[in-house]
N, C-alpha and C positions, 0 to 999 in steps of 0.2 A: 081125436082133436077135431074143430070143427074148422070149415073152410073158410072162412070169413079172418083170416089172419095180417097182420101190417104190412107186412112186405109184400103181399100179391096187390095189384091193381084187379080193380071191376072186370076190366076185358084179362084177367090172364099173367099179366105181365110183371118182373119183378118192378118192384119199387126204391129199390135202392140193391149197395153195392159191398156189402159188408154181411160178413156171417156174422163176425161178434157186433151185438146191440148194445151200446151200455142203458143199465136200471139204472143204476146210481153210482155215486164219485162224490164222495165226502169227508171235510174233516170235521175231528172233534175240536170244541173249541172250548168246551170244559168241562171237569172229569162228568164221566156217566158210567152207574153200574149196568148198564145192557142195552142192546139193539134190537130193533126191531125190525124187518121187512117185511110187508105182509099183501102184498101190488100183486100176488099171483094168484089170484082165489080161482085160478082157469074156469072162469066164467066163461062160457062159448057164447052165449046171447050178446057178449060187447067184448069191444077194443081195448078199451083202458079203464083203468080203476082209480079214481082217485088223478085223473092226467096223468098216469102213467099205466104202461104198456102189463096187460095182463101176461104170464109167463105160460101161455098153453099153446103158444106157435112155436117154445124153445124145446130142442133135442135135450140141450144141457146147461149150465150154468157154471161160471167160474167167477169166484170172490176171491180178490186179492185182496190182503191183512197186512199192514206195516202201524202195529200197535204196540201200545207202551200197558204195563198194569200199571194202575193206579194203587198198588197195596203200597204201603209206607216202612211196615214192620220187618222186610226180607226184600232181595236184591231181583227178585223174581216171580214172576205168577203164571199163571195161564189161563186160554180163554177157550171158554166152552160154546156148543152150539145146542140148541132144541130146534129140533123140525116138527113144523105142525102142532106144540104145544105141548110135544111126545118129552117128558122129562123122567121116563124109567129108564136109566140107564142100563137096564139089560136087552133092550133093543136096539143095539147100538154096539156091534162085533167090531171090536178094535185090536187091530197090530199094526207094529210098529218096527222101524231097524233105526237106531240112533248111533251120530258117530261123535262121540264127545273127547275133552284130553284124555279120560280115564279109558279109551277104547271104543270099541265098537260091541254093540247088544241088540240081541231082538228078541219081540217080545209080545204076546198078547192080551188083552185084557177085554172082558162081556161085561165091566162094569163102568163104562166113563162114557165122556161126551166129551173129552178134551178133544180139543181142535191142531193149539199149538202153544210153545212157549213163550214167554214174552220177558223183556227185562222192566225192571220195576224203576220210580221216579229217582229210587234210593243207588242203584248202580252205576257207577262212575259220575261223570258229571250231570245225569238227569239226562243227557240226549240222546241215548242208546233203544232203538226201535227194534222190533224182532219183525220176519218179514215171513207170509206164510201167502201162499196158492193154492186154494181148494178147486177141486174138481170134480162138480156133480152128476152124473150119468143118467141120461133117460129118465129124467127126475116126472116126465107126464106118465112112463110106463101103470102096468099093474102090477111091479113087482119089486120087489126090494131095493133099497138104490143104494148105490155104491158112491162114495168118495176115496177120493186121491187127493193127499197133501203132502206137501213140500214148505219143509219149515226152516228157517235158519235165523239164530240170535246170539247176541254175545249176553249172556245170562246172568252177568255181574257187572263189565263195565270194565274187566281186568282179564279180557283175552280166554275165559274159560263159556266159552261155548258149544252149541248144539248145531247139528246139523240132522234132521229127521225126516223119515220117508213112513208115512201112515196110511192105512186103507181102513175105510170105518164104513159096513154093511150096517143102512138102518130097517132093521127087518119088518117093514109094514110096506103095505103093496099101493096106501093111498100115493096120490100127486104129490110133488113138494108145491104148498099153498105160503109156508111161512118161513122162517130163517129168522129164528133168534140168537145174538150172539151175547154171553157174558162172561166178564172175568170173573173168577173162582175165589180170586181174596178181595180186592176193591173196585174192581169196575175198567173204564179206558180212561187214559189219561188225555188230557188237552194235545193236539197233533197228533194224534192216533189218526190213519187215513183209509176207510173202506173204499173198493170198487168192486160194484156186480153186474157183469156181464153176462146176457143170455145169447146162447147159442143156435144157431139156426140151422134147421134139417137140411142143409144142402152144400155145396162147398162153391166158393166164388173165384173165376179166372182173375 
Protein backbone atom coordinates (compact mmCIF):
# COMPACT_ATOMS: atom_id res chain seq x y z
CA UNK A 1 0.00 0.00 0.00
CA UNK A 2 1.10 3.33 -0.53
CA UNK A 3 1.75 6.10 2.21
CA UNK A 4 -0.09 8.88 1.08
CA UNK A 5 -3.55 7.49 2.89
CA UNK A 6 -6.86 9.72 4.42
CA UNK A 7 -6.46 9.21 7.81
CA UNK A 8 -2.68 10.26 8.22
CA UNK A 9 -1.93 14.05 8.09
CA UNK A 10 1.33 15.50 6.17
CA UNK A 11 3.26 15.83 9.60
CA UNK A 12 2.41 12.17 10.71
CA UNK A 13 -0.58 12.52 12.71
CA UNK A 14 -4.00 10.69 12.76
CA UNK A 15 -6.81 12.59 11.24
CA UNK A 16 -9.67 11.35 12.61
CA UNK A 17 -11.14 8.98 15.32
CA UNK A 18 -12.91 6.02 13.84
CA UNK A 19 -11.62 2.59 12.36
CA UNK A 20 -14.73 1.92 10.49
CA UNK A 21 -15.05 4.57 7.37
CA UNK A 22 -18.35 4.37 5.86
CA UNK A 23 -18.05 4.18 1.46
CA UNK A 24 -21.58 4.17 1.19
CA UNK A 25 -25.22 4.05 3.03
CA UNK A 26 -28.13 3.56 0.63
CA UNK A 27 -31.56 3.04 -0.10
CA UNK A 28 -33.20 1.50 -2.99
CA UNK A 29 -35.90 3.50 -4.11
CA UNK A 30 -37.04 1.25 -7.03
CA UNK A 31 -36.56 -2.12 -8.05
CA UNK A 32 -33.00 -2.69 -9.74
CA UNK A 33 -31.59 -6.00 -11.01
CA UNK A 34 -27.84 -5.23 -9.52
CA UNK A 35 -25.16 -3.21 -7.84
CA UNK A 36 -22.45 -1.90 -8.28
CA UNK A 37 -19.30 -0.47 -6.31
CA UNK A 38 -16.35 0.10 -8.02
CA UNK A 39 -14.47 3.50 -5.69
CA UNK A 40 -11.54 0.95 -4.90
CA UNK A 41 -9.44 0.65 -8.08
CA UNK A 42 -6.38 1.17 -5.06
CA UNK A 43 -4.96 3.59 -7.08
CA UNK A 44 -1.78 4.74 -4.84
CA UNK A 45 -1.13 8.01 -7.09
CA UNK A 46 -4.64 9.57 -5.57
CA UNK A 47 -7.15 9.90 -2.72
CA UNK A 48 -10.31 9.49 -4.08
CA UNK A 49 -12.10 8.22 -7.13
CA UNK A 50 -15.03 9.63 -8.29
CA UNK A 51 -15.20 11.94 -4.36
CA UNK A 52 -15.03 9.06 -2.89
CA UNK A 53 -12.27 7.40 -0.83
CA UNK A 54 -10.30 4.79 -2.83
CA UNK A 55 -10.21 1.46 -0.67
CA UNK A 56 -6.23 0.62 -0.53
CA UNK A 57 -5.75 2.37 3.13
CA UNK A 58 -8.51 -0.50 4.27
CA UNK A 59 -7.28 -3.90 6.09
CA UNK A 60 -11.01 -4.94 5.49
CA UNK A 61 -14.46 -4.17 4.62
CA UNK A 62 -17.84 -4.89 5.92
CA UNK A 63 -21.27 -4.63 3.95
CA UNK A 64 -24.33 -4.72 5.71
CA UNK A 65 -27.54 -6.14 3.51
CA UNK A 66 -31.22 -5.72 4.86
CA UNK A 67 -32.83 -6.60 1.21
CA UNK A 68 -36.01 -7.50 -0.22
CA UNK A 69 -35.92 -9.88 -3.74
CA UNK A 70 -37.77 -8.27 -6.11
CA UNK A 71 -38.83 -11.90 -7.91
CA UNK A 72 -42.73 -11.94 -7.96
CA UNK A 73 -43.26 -15.72 -8.94
CA UNK A 74 -42.05 -17.41 -5.22
CA UNK A 75 -41.94 -16.23 -1.59
CA UNK A 76 -38.20 -16.03 -1.77
CA UNK A 77 -34.77 -15.35 -3.55
CA UNK A 78 -31.29 -14.63 -3.03
CA UNK A 79 -28.53 -12.36 -3.66
CA UNK A 80 -25.41 -12.98 -5.23
CA UNK A 81 -22.08 -11.24 -5.30
CA UNK A 82 -19.03 -10.96 -8.24
CA UNK A 83 -15.71 -9.51 -7.24
CA UNK A 84 -13.67 -7.84 -9.69
CA UNK A 85 -15.92 -8.92 -12.58
CA UNK A 86 -15.01 -12.72 -11.50
CA UNK A 87 -18.45 -14.49 -12.53
CA UNK A 88 -16.98 -18.27 -12.52
CA UNK A 89 -18.29 -19.56 -9.92
CA UNK A 90 -15.91 -22.14 -9.17
CA UNK A 91 -13.70 -19.59 -7.63
CA UNK A 92 -15.80 -19.00 -5.11
CA UNK A 93 -15.32 -22.21 -2.12
CA UNK A 94 -18.48 -21.84 -0.31
CA UNK A 95 -19.85 -23.58 3.07
CA UNK A 96 -22.40 -23.03 5.03
CA UNK A 97 -24.22 -24.19 8.60
CA UNK A 98 -27.98 -23.24 8.36
CA UNK A 99 -30.56 -23.42 11.08
CA UNK A 100 -34.01 -23.64 9.66
CA UNK A 101 -37.77 -25.16 11.26
CA UNK A 102 -36.69 -28.31 9.35
CA UNK A 103 -33.33 -28.43 11.59
CA UNK A 104 -29.99 -27.77 11.39
CA UNK A 105 -27.53 -28.67 8.14
CA UNK A 106 -24.07 -28.07 6.90
CA UNK A 107 -22.94 -27.95 3.98
CA UNK A 108 -20.49 -27.13 1.12
CA UNK A 109 -20.60 -26.06 -2.40
CA UNK A 110 -17.45 -24.89 -5.33
CA UNK A 111 -20.18 -23.72 -7.35
CA UNK A 112 -22.24 -20.38 -6.17
CA UNK A 113 -21.72 -16.74 -5.38
CA UNK A 114 -24.67 -16.72 -3.16
CA UNK A 115 -24.34 -14.25 -0.67
CA UNK A 116 -27.64 -14.62 1.40
CA UNK A 117 -31.44 -15.25 1.49
CA UNK A 118 -33.75 -12.78 1.08
CA UNK A 119 -37.76 -12.87 1.24
CA UNK A 120 -39.54 -11.75 -1.88
CA UNK A 121 -42.37 -8.79 -2.37
CA UNK A 122 -44.89 -11.81 -2.43
CA UNK A 123 -44.35 -13.13 1.41
CA UNK A 124 -46.61 -12.05 3.90
CA UNK A 125 -47.63 -8.53 3.74
CA UNK A 126 -44.60 -7.33 1.11
CA UNK A 127 -42.61 -5.89 4.34
CA UNK A 128 -40.45 -8.65 5.37
CA UNK A 129 -36.52 -7.86 4.79
CA UNK A 130 -33.64 -10.49 5.25
CA UNK A 131 -30.75 -8.90 6.93
CA UNK A 132 -27.09 -10.12 6.18
CA UNK A 133 -23.32 -8.89 7.32
CA UNK A 134 -20.39 -9.62 5.21
CA UNK A 135 -17.06 -9.59 6.25
CA UNK A 136 -14.19 -9.11 3.99
CA UNK A 137 -10.50 -9.91 5.07
CA UNK A 138 -7.42 -8.40 3.82
CA UNK A 139 -9.17 -7.72 0.71
CA UNK A 140 -5.48 -5.43 -0.37
CA UNK A 141 -3.47 -8.75 0.43
CA UNK A 142 -1.96 -11.06 -2.48
CA UNK A 143 -3.80 -13.84 -1.68
CA UNK A 144 -7.09 -15.31 -1.55
CA UNK A 145 -9.66 -13.50 0.48
CA UNK A 146 -12.04 -14.75 2.60
CA UNK A 147 -15.51 -13.80 3.75
CA UNK A 148 -17.69 -14.27 6.80
CA UNK A 149 -21.58 -14.02 6.60
CA UNK A 150 -24.26 -13.85 8.84
CA UNK A 151 -27.55 -14.14 7.35
CA UNK A 152 -31.16 -14.08 8.99
CA UNK A 153 -34.75 -13.92 7.11
CA UNK A 154 -38.17 -14.91 7.60
CA UNK A 155 -38.35 -16.54 4.07
CA UNK A 156 -42.11 -16.43 3.50
CA UNK A 157 -43.64 -14.02 5.77
CA UNK A 158 -45.22 -17.07 7.94
CA UNK A 159 -42.51 -17.69 10.74
CA UNK A 160 -40.49 -20.30 8.39
CA UNK A 161 -37.17 -18.93 8.43
CA UNK A 162 -33.28 -19.19 8.09
CA UNK A 163 -30.81 -18.30 10.30
CA UNK A 164 -26.93 -18.98 8.27
CA UNK A 165 -23.43 -18.82 8.96
CA UNK A 166 -21.31 -18.92 5.44
CA UNK A 167 -17.54 -18.58 4.68
CA UNK A 168 -16.79 -18.06 0.87
CA UNK A 169 -12.76 -18.29 -0.20
CA UNK A 170 -12.62 -16.24 -3.43
CA UNK A 171 -9.53 -18.00 -4.78
CA UNK A 172 -7.70 -15.26 -6.84
CA UNK A 173 -4.88 -13.37 -5.14
CA UNK A 174 -5.79 -9.77 -6.96
CA UNK A 175 -7.09 -6.65 -4.50
CA UNK A 176 -10.83 -6.44 -4.15
CA UNK A 177 -11.29 -3.25 -6.74
CA UNK A 178 -15.16 -3.99 -7.38
CA UNK A 179 -18.46 -5.55 -5.41
CA UNK A 180 -21.05 -6.35 -7.55
CA UNK A 181 -24.22 -7.32 -6.00
CA UNK A 182 -27.39 -9.26 -7.67
CA UNK A 183 -30.52 -11.00 -7.11
CA UNK A 184 -30.65 -14.35 -8.67
CA UNK A 185 -34.51 -14.32 -9.68
CA UNK A 186 -35.57 -10.38 -10.06
CA UNK A 187 -33.24 -7.97 -8.69
CA UNK A 188 -33.66 -5.59 -5.21
CA UNK A 189 -36.78 -4.29 -4.35
CA UNK A 190 -37.57 -0.56 -3.46
CA UNK A 191 -36.22 -0.23 0.64
CA UNK A 192 -33.71 -2.63 0.22
CA UNK A 193 -30.93 -0.75 2.31
CA UNK A 194 -26.87 -1.25 1.63
CA UNK A 195 -23.93 0.09 3.86
CA UNK A 196 -20.14 -0.39 3.24
CA UNK A 197 -17.82 0.12 5.47
CA UNK A 198 -13.97 0.07 5.24
CA UNK A 199 -11.84 -0.96 7.79
CA UNK A 200 -8.71 0.59 8.95
CA UNK A 201 -5.15 -1.13 9.74
CA UNK A 202 -5.24 0.04 13.32
CA UNK A 203 -7.60 -0.13 16.31
CA UNK A 204 -8.76 3.24 18.12
CA UNK A 205 -8.91 3.94 22.12
Amino acid sequence: MGTDVGYIASDGTLTDGDAWVPIVNSTITSTVSAIEYNRGYNDESQGTYDGETVWNQYLDLVLILYMQEAVTSQDHGEISLKINDDSNNANYEHHQLIGSNSGLAASNRTDTRILMDAPSANAGSGNFYGAAIIHFTDINSMKYKNMIIQNATDIDGSGNGKCVIRTITWKNTDRIRILRLGGTEGGFSAGSRISLFGILPRMVN
